[in-house]
TIVO-2410 file (N, C-alpha, C; in nm, 3 decimals):
# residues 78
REC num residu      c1      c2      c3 atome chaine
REC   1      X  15.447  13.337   7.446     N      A
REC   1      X  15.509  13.310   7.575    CA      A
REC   1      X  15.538  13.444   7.643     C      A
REC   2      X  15.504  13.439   7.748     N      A
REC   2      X  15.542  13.585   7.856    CA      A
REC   2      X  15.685  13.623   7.886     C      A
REC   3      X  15.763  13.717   7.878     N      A
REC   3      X  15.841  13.763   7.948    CA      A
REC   3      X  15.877  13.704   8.041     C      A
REC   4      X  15.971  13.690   8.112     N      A
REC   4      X  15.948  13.645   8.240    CA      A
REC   4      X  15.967  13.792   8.352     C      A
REC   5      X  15.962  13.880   8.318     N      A
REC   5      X  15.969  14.013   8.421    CA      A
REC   5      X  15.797  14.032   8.384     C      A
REC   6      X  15.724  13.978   8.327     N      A
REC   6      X  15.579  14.048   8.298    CA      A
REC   6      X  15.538  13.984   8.433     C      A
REC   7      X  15.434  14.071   8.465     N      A
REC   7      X  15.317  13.975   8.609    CA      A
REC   7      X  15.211  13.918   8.558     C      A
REC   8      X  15.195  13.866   8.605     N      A
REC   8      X  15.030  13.762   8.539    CA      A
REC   8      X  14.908  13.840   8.639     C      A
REC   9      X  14.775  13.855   8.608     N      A
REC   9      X  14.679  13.849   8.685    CA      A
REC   9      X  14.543  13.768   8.630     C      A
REC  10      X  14.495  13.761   8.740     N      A
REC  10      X  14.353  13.697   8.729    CA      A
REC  10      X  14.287  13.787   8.605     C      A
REC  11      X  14.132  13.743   8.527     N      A
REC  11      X  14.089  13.814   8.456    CA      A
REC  11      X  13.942  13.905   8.539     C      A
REC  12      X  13.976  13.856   8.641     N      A
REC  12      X  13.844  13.919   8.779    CA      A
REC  12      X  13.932  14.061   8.818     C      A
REC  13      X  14.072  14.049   8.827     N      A
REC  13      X  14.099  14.184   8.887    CA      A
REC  13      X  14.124  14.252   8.804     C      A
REC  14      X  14.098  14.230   8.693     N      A
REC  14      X  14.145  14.318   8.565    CA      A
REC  14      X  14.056  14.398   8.471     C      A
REC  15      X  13.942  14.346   8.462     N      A
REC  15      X  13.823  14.352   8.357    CA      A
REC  15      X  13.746  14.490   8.420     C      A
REC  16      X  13.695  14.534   8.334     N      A
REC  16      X  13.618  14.669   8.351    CA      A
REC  16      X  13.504  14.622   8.452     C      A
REC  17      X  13.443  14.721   8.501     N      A
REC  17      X  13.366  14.677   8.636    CA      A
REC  17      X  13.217  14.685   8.574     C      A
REC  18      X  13.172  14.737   8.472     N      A
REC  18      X  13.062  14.751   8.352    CA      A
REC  18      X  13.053  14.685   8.255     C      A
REC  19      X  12.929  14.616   8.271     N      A
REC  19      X  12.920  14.462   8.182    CA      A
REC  19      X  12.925  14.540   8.052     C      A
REC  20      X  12.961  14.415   7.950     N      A
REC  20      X  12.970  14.470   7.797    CA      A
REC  20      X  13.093  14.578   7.783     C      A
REC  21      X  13.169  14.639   7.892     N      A
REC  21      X  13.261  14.760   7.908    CA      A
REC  21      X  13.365  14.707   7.724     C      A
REC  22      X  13.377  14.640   7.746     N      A
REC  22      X  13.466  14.606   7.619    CA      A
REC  22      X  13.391  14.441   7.546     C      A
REC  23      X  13.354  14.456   7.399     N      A
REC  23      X  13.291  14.379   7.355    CA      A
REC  23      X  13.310  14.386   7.202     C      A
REC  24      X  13.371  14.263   7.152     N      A
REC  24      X  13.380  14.235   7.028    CA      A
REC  24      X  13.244  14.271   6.906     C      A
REC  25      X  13.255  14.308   6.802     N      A
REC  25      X  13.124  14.234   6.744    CA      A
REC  25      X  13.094  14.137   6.686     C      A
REC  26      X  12.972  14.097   6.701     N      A
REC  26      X  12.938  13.939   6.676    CA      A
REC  26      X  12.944  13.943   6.482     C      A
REC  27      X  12.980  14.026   6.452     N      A
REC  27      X  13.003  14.069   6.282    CA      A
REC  27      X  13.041  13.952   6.249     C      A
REC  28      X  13.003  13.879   6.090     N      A
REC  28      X  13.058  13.795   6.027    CA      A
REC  28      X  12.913  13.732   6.009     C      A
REC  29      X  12.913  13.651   6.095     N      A
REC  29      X  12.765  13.523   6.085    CA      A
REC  29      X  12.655  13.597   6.118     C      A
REC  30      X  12.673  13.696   6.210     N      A
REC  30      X  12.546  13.778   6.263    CA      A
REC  30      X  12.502  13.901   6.199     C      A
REC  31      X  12.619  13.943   6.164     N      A
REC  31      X  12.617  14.103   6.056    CA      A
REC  31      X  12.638  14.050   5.889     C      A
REC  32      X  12.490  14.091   5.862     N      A
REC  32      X  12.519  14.070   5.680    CA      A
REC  32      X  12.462  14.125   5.616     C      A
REC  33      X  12.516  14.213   5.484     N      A
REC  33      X  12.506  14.353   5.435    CA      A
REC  33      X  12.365  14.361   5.366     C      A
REC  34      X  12.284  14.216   5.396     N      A
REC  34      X  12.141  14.251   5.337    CA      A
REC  34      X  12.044  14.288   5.449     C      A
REC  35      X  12.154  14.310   5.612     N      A
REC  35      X  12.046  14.393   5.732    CA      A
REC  35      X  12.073  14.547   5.711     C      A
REC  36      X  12.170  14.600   5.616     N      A
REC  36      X  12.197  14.725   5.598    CA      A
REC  36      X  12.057  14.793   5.541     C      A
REC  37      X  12.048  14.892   5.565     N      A
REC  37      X  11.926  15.004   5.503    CA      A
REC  37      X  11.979  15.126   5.532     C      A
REC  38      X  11.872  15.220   5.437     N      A
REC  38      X  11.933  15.374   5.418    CA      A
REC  38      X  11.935  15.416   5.543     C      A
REC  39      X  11.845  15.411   5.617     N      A
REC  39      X  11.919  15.470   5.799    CA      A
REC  39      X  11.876  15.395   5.920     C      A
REC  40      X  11.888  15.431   6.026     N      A
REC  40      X  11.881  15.357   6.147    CA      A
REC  40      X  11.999  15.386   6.246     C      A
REC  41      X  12.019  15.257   6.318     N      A
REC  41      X  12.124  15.263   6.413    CA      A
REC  41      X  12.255  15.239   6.335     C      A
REC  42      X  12.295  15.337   6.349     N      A
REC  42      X  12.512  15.372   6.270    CA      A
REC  42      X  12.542  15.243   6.302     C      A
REC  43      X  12.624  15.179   6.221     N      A
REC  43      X  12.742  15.041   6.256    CA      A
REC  43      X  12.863  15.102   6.222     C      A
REC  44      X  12.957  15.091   6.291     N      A
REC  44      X  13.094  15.127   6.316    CA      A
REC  44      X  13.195  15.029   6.264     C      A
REC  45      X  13.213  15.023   6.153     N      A
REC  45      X  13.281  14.907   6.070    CA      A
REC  45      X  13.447  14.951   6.133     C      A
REC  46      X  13.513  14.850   6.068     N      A
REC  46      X  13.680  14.866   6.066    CA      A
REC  46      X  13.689  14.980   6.001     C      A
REC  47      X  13.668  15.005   5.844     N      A
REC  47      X  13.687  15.130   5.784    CA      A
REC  47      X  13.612  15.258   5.790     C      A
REC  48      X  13.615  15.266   5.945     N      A
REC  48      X  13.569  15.365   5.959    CA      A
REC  48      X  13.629  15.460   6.096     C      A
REC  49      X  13.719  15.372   6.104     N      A
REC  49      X  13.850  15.413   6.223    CA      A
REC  49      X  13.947  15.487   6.123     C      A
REC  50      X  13.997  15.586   6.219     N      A
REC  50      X  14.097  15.664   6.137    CA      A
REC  50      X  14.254  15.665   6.285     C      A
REC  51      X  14.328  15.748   6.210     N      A
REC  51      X  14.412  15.774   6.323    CA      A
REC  51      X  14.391  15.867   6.416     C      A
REC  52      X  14.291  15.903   6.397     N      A
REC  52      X  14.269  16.029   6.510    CA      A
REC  52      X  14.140  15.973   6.620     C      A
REC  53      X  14.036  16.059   6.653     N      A
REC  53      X  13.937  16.023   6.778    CA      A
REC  53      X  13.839  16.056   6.651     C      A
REC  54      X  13.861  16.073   6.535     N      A
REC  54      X  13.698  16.073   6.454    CA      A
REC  54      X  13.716  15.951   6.368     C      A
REC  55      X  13.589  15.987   6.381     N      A
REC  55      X  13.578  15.822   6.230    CA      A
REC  55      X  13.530  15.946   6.133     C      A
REC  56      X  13.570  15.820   6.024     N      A
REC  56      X  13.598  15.857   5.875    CA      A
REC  56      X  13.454  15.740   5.782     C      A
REC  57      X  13.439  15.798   5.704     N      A
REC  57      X  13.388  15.726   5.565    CA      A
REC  57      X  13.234  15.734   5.625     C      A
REC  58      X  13.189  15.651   5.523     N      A
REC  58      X  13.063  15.639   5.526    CA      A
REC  58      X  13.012  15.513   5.638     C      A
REC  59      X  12.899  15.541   5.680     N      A
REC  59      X  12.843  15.428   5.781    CA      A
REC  59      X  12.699  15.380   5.709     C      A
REC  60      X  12.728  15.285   5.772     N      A
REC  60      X  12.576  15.172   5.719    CA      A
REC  60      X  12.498  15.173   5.840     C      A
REC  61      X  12.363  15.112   5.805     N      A
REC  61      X  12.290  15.153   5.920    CA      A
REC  61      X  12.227  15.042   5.932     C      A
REC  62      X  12.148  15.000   6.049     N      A
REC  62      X  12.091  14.893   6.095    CA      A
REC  62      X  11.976  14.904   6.155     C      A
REC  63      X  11.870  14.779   6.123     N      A
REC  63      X  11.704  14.849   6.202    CA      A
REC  63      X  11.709  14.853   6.367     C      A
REC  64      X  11.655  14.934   6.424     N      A
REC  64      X  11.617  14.895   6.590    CA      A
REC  64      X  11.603  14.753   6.581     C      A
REC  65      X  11.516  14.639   6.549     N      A
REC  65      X  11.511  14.538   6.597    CA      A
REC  65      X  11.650  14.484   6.591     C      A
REC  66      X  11.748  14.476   6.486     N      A
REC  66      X  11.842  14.431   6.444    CA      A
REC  66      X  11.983  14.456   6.575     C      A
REC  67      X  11.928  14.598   6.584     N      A
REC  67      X  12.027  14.624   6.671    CA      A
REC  67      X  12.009  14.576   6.809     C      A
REC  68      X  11.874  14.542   6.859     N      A
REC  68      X  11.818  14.486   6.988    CA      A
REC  68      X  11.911  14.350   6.993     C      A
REC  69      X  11.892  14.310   6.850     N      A
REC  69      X  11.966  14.146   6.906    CA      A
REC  69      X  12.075  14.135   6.884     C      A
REC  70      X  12.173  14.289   6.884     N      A
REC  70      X  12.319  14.276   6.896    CA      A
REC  70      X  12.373  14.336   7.045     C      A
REC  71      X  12.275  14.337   7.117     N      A
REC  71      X  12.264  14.398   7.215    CA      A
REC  71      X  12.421  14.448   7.346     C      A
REC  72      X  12.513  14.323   7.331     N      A
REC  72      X  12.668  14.350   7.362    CA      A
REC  72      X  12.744  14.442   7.272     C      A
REC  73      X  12.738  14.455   7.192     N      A
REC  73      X  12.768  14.524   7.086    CA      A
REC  73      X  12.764  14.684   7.087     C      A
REC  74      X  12.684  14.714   7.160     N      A
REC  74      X  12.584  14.833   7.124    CA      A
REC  74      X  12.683  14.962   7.276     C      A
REC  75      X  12.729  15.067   7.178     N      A
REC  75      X  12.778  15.117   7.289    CA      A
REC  75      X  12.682  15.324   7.265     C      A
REC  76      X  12.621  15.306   7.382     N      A
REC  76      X  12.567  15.465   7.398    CA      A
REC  76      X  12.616  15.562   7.415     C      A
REC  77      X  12.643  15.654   7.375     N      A
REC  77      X  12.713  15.796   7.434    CA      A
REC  77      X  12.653  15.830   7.562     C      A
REC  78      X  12.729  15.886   7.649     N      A
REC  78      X  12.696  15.960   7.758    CA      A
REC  78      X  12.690  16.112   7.739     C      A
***
């Protein structure tokens, strides 16, 4: 239940203006550790967040096709 001093808004005036800008991963039913292989495209698991701006631990990797059909998911460096 809200506050009642909180404001409400629409989810149109709020949302990033860049599709996919914020996007869950479809992990669970779609991600399963027999698409992992020795390299490819990095997956960014939970344990691999730290408290700082680096990630930590080891990363698993995923094929190009694999990663094509996670395609919301998928965030590029600039």
């Amino acid at each position: 239940m809200a506050n009642e001093e909180w404001k409400t808004h629409p989810i149109d005036k709020i949302k990033a203006d860049t599709p996919n800008a914020i996007a869950i991963g479809p992990f669970g039913s779609r991600m399963k550790a027999e698409l992992y292989q020795p390299s490819g495209v990095p997956v960014i698991r939970g344990n691999n967040l730290s408290e700082s701006r680096r990630f930590k631990g080891d990363f698993v990797y995923i094929s190009e096709e694999t990663a094509g059909q996670l395609q919301t998911s998928i965030r590029i460096p600039k």
